[in-house]
C-alpha positions in Angstrom: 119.4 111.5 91.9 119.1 107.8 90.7 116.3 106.4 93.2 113.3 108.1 93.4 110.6 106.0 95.6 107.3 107.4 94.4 104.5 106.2 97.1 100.7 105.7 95.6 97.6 104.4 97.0 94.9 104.5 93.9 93.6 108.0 95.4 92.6 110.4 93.2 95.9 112.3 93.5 97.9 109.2 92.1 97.9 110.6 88.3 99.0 113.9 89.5 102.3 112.4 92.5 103.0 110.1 89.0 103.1 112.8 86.5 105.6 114.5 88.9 107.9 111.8 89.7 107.7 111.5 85.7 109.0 114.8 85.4 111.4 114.4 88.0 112.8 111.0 86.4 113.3 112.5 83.0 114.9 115.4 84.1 117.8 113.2 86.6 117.7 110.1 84.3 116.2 108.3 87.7 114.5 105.1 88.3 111.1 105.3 89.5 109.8 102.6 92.1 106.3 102.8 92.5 105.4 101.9 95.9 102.2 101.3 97.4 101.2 99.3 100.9 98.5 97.3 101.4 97.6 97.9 105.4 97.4 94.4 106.8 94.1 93.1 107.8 93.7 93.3 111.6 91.8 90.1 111.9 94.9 88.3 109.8 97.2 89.2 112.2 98.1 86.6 114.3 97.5 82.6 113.9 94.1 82.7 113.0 93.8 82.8 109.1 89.8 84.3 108.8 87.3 82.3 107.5 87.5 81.8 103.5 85.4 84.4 102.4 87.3 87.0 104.0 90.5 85.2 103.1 89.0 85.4 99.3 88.1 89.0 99.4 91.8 90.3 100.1 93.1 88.3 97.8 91.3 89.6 95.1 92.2 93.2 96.6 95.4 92.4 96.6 95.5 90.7 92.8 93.7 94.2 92.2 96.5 96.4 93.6 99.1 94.5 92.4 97.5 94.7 88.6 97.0 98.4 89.2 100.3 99.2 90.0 101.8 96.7 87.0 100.0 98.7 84.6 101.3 102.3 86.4 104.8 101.1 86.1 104.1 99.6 82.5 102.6 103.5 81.6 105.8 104.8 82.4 108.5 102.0 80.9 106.5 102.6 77.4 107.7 105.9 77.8 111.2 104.6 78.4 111.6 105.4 82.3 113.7 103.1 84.1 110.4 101.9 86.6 109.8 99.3 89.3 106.4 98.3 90.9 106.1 97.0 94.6 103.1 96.0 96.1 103.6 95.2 99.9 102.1 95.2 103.0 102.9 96.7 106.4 102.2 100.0 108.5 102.2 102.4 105.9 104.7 105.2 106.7 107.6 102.7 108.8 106.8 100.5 105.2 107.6 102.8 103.3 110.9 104.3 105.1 111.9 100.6 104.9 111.6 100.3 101.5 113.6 104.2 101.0 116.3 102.4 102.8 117.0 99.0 101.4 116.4 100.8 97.8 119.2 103.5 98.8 116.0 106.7 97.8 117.6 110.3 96.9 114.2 111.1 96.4 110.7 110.1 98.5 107.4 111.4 96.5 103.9 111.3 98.2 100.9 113.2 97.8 99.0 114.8 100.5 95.0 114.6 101.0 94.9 117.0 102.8 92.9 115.9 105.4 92.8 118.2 109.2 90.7 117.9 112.0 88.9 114.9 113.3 89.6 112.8 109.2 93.0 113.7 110.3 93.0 112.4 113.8 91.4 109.0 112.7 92.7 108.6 109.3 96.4 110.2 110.3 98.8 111.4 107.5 100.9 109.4 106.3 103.1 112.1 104.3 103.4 113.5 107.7 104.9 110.8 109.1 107.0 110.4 106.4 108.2 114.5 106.4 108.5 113.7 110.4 111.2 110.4 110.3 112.3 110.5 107.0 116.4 110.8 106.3 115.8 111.0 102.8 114.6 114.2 101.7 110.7 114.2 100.5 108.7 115.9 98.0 105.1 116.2 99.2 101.9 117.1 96.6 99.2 118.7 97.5 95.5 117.5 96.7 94.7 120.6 95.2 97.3 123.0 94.2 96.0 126.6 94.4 96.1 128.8 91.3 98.7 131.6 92.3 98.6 134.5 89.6 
């Protein structure tokens, strides 16, 4: 297993879908690339480019993310894990299949909220989609792991 594409959104699993793919690296001598995609911005879609406030406020989200996920991947080379961060934008689960592909994946790792019902039928699930169209097999973690004795 040499490519392990580890997807992250800043959520409060994040520390937990990192600390496995950490785990999973050390043990298969893998390189960890930290993914994480920034949804485009309906109203910047198109020719139209927003007025400059709006245009302001995701840039800064997006010099946010991109520090974020610089200082993830930094966590984890101080450690001496082979790790790559990519901040990019696009429809979330065909994103990151793309990504899978061009980076040739033996590994996809992505949490799960856990969401059902009507959070689920507005907010979708991406690991979902991902388990759904995915040729590259996946490792999904839960939002809260139950205590099994």
């Amino acid at each position: 297993m040499k490519n392990i594409v580890v997807a992250i959104d800043f959520s409060q699993i994040t520390p937990t879908i990192i600390s496995q793919a950490e785990t999973l690296a050390q043990a298969f001598k893998s390189k960890l690339w930290l993914i994480h995609i920034t949804e485009p911005e309906p109203d910047f879609v198109g020719f139209k480019t927003g007025p400059q406030p709006k245009r302001d406020h995701w840039a800064e989200q997006f010099r946010k993310e991109h520090k974020q996920i610089q200082d993830l991947a930094e966590e984890l080379r101080q450690k001496g894990l082979d790790t790559v961060a990519l901040l990019t934008q696009g429809s979330t689960v065909e994103t990151i299949l793309a990504e899978a592909k061009k980076l040739t994946a033996d590994l996809i790792v992505v949490g799960s909220h856990g969401r059902s019902g009507i959070d689920k039928l507005f907010m979708g699930s991406v690991s979902e989609g991902i388990l759904k169209d995915s040729p590259y097999p996946v490792l999904v973690i839960p939002a809260v792991a139950e205590v099994r004795s």
